[in-house]
C-alpha positions as CSV (number, residue, x, y, z in Angstrom):
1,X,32.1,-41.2,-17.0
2,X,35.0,-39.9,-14.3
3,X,34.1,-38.7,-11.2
4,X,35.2,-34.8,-10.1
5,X,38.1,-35.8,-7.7
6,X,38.3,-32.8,-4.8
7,X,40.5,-33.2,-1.5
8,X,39.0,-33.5,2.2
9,X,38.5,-29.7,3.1
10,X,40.7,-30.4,6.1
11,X,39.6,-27.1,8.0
12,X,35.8,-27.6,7.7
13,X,36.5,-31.4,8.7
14,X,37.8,-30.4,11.7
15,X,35.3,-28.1,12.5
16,X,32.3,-30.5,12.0
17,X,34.0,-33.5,14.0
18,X,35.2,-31.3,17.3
19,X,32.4,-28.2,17.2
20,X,29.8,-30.3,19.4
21,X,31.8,-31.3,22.0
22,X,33.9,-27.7,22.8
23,X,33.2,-25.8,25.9
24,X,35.3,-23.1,24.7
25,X,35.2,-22.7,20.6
26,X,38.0,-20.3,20.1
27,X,38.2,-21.8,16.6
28,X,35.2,-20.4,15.4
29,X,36.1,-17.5,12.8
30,X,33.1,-15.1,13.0
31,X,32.4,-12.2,15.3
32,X,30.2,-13.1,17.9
33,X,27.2,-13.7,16.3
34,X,24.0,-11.8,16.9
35,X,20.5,-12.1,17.0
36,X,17.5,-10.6,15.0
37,X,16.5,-8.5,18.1
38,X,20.1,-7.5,18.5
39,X,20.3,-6.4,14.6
40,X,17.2,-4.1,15.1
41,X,18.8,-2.2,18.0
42,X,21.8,-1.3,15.7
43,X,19.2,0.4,13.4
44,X,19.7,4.4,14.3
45,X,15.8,4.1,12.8
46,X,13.3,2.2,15.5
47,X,10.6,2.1,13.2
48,X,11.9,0.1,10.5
49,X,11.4,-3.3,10.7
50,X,13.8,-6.4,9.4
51,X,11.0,-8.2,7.5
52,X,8.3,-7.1,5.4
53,X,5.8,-9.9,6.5
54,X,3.2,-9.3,3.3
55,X,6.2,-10.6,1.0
56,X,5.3,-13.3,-0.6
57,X,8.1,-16.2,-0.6
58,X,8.5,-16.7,-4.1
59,X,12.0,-17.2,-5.3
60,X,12.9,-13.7,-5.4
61,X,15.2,-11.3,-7.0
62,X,17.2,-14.4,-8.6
63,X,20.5,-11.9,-8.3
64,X,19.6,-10.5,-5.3
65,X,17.4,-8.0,-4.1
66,X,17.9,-4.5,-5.7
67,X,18.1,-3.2,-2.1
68,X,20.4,-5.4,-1.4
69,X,22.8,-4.8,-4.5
70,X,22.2,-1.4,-4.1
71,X,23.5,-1.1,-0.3
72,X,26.9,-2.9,-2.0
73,X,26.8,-0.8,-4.8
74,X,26.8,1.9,-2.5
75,X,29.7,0.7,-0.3
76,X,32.1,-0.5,-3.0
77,X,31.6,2.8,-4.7
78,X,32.3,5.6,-1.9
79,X,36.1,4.0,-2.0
80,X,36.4,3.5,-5.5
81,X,37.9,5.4,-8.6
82,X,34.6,4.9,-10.5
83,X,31.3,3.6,-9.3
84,X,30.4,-0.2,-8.8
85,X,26.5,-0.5,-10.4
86,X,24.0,-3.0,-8.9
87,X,24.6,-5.0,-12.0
88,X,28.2,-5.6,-11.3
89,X,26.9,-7.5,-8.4
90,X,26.1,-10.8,-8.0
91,X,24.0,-11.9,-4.4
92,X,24.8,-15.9,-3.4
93,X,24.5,-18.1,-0.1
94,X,27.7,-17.0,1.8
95,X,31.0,-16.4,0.2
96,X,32.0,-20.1,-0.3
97,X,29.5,-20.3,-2.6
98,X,30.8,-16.7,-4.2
99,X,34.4,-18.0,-4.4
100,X,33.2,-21.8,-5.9
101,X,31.0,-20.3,-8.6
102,X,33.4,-18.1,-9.8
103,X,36.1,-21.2,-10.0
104,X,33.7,-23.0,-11.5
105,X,32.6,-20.9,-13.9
106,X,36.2,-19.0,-15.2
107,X,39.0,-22.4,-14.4
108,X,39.4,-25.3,-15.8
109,X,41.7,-28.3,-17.4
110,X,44.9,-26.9,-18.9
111,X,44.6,-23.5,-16.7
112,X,47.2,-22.2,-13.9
113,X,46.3,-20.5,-11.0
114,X,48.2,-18.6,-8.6
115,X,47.2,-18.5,-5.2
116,X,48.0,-16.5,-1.9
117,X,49.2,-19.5,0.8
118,X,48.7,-20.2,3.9
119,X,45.0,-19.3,3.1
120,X,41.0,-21.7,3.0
121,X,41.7,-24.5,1.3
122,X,39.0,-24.4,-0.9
123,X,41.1,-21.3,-2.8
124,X,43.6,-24.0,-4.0
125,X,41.8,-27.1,-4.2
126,X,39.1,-26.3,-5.9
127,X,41.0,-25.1,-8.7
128,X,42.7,-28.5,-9.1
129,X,39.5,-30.5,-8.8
130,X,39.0,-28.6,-12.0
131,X,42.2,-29.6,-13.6
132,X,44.1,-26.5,-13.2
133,X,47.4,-26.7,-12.4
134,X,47.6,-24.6,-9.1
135,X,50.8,-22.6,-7.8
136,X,51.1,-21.3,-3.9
137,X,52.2,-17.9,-3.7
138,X,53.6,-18.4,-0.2
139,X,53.9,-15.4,2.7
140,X,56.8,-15.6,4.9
141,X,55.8,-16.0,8.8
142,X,59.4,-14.6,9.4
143,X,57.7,-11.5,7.4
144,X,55.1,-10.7,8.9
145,X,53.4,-13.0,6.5
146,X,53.8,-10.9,3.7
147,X,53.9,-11.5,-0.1
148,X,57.0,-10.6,-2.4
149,X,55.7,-9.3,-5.7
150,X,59.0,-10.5,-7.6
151,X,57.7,-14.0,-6.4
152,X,54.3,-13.6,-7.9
153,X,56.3,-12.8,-11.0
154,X,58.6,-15.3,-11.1
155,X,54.9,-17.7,-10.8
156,X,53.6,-16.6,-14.0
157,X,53.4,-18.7,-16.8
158,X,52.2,-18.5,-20.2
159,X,48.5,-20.1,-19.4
160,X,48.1,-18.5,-16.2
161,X,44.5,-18.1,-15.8
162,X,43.8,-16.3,-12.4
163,X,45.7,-15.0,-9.3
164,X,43.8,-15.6,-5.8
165,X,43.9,-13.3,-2.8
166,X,43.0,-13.3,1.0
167,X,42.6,-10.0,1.9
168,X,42.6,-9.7,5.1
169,X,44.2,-13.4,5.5
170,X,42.6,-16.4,7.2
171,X,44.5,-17.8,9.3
172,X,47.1,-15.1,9.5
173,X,45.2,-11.7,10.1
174,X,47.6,-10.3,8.0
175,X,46.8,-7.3,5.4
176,X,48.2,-6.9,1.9
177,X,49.1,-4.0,2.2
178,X,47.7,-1.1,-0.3
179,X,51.0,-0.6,-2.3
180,X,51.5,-4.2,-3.1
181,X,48.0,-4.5,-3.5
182,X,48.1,-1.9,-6.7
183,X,51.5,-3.6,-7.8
184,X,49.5,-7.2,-7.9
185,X,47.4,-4.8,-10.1
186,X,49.3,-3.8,-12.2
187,X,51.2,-7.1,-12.5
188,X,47.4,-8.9,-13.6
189,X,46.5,-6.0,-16.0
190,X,50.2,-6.6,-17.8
191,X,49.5,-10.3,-18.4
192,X,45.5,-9.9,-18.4
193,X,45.3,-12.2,-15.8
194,X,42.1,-12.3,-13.4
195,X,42.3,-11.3,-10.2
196,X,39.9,-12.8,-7.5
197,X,40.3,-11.3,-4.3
198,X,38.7,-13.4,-1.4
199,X,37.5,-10.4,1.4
200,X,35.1,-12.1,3.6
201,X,37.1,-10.9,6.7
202,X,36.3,-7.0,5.5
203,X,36.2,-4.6,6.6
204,X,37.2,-6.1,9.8
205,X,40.3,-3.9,10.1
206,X,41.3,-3.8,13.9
207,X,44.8,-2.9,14.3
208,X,44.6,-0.2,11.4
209,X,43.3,3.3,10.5
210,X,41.9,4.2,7.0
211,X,44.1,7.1,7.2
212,X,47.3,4.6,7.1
213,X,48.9,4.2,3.5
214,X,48.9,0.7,4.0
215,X,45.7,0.6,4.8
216,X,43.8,-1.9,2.2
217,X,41.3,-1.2,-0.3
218,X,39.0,-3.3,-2.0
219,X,40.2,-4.7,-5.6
220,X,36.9,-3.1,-6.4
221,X,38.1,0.5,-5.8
222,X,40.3,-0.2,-8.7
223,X,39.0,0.3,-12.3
224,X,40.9,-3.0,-13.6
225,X,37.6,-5.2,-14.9
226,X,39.0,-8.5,-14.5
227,X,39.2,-8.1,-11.0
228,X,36.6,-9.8,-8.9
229,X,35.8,-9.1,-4.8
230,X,33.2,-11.8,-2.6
231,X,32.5,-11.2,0.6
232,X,29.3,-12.2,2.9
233,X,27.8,-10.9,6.2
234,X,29.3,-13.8,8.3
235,X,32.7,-13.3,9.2
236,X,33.0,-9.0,9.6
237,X,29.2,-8.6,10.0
238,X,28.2,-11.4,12.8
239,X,25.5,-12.9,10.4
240,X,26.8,-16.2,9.4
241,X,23.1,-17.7,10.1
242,X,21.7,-16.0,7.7
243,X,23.9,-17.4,4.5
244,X,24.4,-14.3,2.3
245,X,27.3,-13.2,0.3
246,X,28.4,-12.0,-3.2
247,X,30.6,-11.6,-5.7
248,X,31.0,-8.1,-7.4
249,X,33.0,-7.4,-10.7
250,X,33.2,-4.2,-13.1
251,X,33.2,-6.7,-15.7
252,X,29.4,-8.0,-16.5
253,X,30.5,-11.1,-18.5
254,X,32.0,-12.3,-15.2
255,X,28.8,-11.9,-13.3
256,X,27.0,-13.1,-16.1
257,X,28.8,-16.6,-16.5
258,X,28.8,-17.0,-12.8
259,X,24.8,-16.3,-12.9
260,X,24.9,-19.2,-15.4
261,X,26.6,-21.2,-13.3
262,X,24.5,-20.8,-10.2
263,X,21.2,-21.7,-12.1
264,X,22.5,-25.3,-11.6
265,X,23.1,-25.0,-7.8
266,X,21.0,-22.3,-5.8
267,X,18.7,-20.6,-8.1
268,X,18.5,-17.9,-5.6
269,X,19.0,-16.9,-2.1
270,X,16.3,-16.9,0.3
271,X,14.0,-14.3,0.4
272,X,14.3,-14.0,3.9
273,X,18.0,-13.9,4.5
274,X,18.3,-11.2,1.3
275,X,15.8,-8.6,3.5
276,X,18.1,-9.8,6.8
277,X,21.2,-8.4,4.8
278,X,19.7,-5.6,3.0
279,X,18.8,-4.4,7.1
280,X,22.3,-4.7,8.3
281,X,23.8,-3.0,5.5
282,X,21.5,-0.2,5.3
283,X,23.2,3.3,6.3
284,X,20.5,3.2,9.1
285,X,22.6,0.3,10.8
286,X,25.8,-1.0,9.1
287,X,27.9,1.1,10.9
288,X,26.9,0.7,14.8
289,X,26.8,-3.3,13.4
290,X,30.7,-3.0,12.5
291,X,31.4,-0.6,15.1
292,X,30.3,-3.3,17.9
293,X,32.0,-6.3,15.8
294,X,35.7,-3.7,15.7
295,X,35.4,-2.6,19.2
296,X,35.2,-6.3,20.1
297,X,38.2,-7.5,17.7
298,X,40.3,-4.8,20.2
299,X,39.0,-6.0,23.5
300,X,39.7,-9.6,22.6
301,X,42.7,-8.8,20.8
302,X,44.3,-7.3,23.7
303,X,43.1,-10.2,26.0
304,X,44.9,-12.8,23.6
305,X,48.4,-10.4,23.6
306,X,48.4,-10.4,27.3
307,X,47.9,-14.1,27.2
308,X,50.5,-14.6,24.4
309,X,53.7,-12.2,26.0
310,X,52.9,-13.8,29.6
311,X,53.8,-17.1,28.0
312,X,56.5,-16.1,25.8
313,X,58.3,-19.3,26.4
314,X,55.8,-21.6,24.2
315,X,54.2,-19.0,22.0
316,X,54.7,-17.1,19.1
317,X,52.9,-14.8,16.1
318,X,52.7,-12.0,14.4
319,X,50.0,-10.1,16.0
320,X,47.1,-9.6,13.8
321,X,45.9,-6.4,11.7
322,X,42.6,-7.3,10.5
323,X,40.1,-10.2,10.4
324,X,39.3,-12.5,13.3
325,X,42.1,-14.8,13.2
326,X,45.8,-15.3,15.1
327,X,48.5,-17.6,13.8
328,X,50.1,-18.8,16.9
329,X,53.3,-21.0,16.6
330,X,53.5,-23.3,19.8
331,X,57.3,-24.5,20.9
332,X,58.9,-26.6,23.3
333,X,62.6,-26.1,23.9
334,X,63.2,-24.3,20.3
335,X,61.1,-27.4,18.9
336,X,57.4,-27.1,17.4
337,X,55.0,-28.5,19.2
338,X,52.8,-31.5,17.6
339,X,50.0,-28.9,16.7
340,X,47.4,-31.5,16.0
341,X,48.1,-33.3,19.0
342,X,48.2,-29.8,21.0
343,X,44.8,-29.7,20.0
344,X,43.2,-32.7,20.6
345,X,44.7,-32.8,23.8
346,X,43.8,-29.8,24.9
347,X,39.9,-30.0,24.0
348,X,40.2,-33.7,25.3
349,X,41.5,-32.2,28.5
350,X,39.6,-28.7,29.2
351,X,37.2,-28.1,26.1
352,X,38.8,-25.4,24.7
353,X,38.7,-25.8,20.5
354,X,41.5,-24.7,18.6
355,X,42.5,-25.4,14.6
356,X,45.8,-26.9,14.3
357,X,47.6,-25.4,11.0
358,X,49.5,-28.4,9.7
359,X,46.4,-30.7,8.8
360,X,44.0,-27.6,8.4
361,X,46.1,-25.0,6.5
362,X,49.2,-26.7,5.6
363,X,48.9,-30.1,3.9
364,X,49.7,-31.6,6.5
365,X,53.4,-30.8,6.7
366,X,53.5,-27.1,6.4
367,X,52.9,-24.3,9.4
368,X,54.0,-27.5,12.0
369,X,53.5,-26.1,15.9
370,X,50.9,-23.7,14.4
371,X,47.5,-23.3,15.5
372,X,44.9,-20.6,14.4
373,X,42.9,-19.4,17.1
374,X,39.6,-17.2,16.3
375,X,39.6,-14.7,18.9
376,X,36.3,-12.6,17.9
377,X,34.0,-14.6,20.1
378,X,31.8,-13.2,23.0
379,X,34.8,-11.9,25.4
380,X,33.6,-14.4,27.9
381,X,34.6,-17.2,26.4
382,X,38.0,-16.3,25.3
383,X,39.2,-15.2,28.8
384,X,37.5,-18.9,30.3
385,X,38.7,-20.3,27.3
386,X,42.2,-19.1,27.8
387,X,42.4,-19.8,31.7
388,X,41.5,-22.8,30.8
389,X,44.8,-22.9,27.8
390,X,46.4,-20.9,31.0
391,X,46.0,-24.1,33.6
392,X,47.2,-26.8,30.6
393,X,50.5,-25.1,30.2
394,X,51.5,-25.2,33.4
395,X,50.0,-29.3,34.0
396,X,50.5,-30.5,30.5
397,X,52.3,-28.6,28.3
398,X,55.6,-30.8,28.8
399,X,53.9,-34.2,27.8
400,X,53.5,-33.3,24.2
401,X,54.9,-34.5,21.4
402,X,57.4,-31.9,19.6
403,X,57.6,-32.9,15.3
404,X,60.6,-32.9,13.5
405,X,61.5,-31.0,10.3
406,X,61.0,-32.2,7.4
């Protein structure tokens, strides 16, 4: 027997060996999380309550709670062409479990993937652990990180299996915008090719009004039915404790395989988080919820563009639409910085916990001088945090290590 060979996830490495000892994690990626008291002063309705306390804690709904589908049923269809039914939705514990059941379920040896890049790692490397032959769509940072549809295109071969979106993009913030979103559409439905379209960061959108044509819609509001949307309550929705997400399709044979799947890893979700999420995504409380989680993306965002244009000299990006993630490029003298050094200098030094992009996003040799801050957190500890970034550019910025290209 062989043994499944999967690379290091680089980015959740990272994470787990530097989260303890940070005194300022501007790494982390969700919106300041909340608590179950604040949740219940979101609700517009003070009587209801977040758990039903008689419920017995069996397994439960084993797709989720019909409450719970039902709320996403509800959302996915107020934007959409056609409506999205509770059976078209699948409930599982956080999105990386969403995104590795359907993998694991639709890929496998002598498949091609196509897959949005810079983006999480387990998008790409999952796929190969499976035996597909994966190729990176890359966005252009001189582009505003955006995607060229004649590239996607020129990808396409004659076993290609599935294209993979970010949408909004981790670690860029970057949208795809809603007229190369229905091109990428189009293009799938001419070679009937799925479509999986990774939007945990939704609908997160900071920097951008619903009334904007380029504003992005769900791959659900389309009626193609090989296209598949997961998403959890952690990232746009604060909730990340509570390990709840899903993965919705028009077509039933996709939620049905990926329901086989799951019946050899999680069975179900808990009970307890499934009542936690059908609260927060009740019309009683989703939108005060998002409303507190956009207003702070703004404050924050602002706060990191001050901090970014006052040190012009070292720093670089394209500013964010959506999400809770920058891209910041870090230069010395026209020369990128040593991005993994930059980092573990800098916590070393004043505790503040960035991700550097070359070992977490790139490989290890792209996005060199990068580093992807997550600037959601409680406003507090962004402005300490970059005081503290503030005081280590002026001391020991210079002693770093620049890397040469490759």
């Amino acid at each position: 027997m062989t043994t499944a060979k999967i690379e290091p996830f680089a980015v959740e490495q990272w994470m787990d060996a530097y989260d303890g000892t940070a005194k300022y994690n501007i790494a982390e990626t969700c919106a300041a999380s909340i608590s179950l008291a604040d949740l219940k002063m979101f609700s517009e309705d003070k009587t209801s309550e977040i758990f039903d306390s008689s419920t017995k804690l069996t397994y439960g709904a084993i797709r989720g709670s019909q409450k719970l589908r039902s709320n996403l049923s509800s959302l996915y269809s107020s934007k959409a062409v056609s409506p999205v039914h509770t059976e078209n939705i699948l409930i599982t514990p956080g999105a990386i479990a969403a995104n590795f059941l359907v993998l694991y379920s639709l890929i496998g040896k002598g498949d091609h993937v196509i897959c949005h890049y810079p983006t999480y790692q387990q998008l790409y490397s999952v796929p190969v652990s499976l035996g597909a032959e994966v190729s990176l769509w890359e966005a252009q940072g001189n582009n505003k990180w955006q995607l060229a549809i004649t590239e996607l295109k020129a990808l396409i071969q004659p076993n290609t299996k599935m294209i993979i979106l970010n949408n909004p993009n981790n670690p860029t913030g970057a949208i795809i915008p809603k007229p190369l979103i229905e091109q990428i559409v189009d293009v799938a439905q001419e070679y009937d090719i799925i479509l999986l379209s990774d939007e945990v960061y939704r609908p997160l959108f900071h920097s951008i009004s619903p009334m904007d044509p380029n504003f992005p819609p769900s791959v659900m509001s389309m009626t193609y039915p090989k296209a598949i949307a997961t998403g959890s309550l952690s990232k746009a929705y604060a909730l990340a404790g509570i390990r709840v997400g899903w993965i919705a399709s028009r077509s039933c044979e996709i939620i049905d395989a990926c329901a086989r799947a799951r019946d050899y890893t999680t069975i179900s979700v808990s009970h307890l988080d499934d009542q936690v999420a059908s609260f927060a995504l009740s019309p009683n409380c989703i939108h005060k919820l998002l409303g507190r989680n956009i207003e702070l993306a703004k404050t924050n965002l602002e706060i990191l563009n001050s901090f970014i244009e006052q040190h012009r000299w070292a720093c670089g990006w394209t500013k964010p639409i959506a999400g809770s993630t920058a891209f910041v490029k870090f230069s010395k003298a026209g020369r990128k910085v040593d991005d993994v050094s930059l980092c573990r200098v800098l916590q070393e030094q004043t505790g503040v916990m960035f991700c550097p992009g070359s070992e977490c996003f790139g490989r290890g040799k792209d996005f060199r001088g990068y580093v992807r801050i997550g600037f959601v957190c409680e406003t507090m500890v962004l402005s300490k945090g970059l005081e503290q970034l503030r005081m280590f550019m002026k001391e020991s910025y210079r002693d770093l290590p620049v890397v040469d290209e490759l």
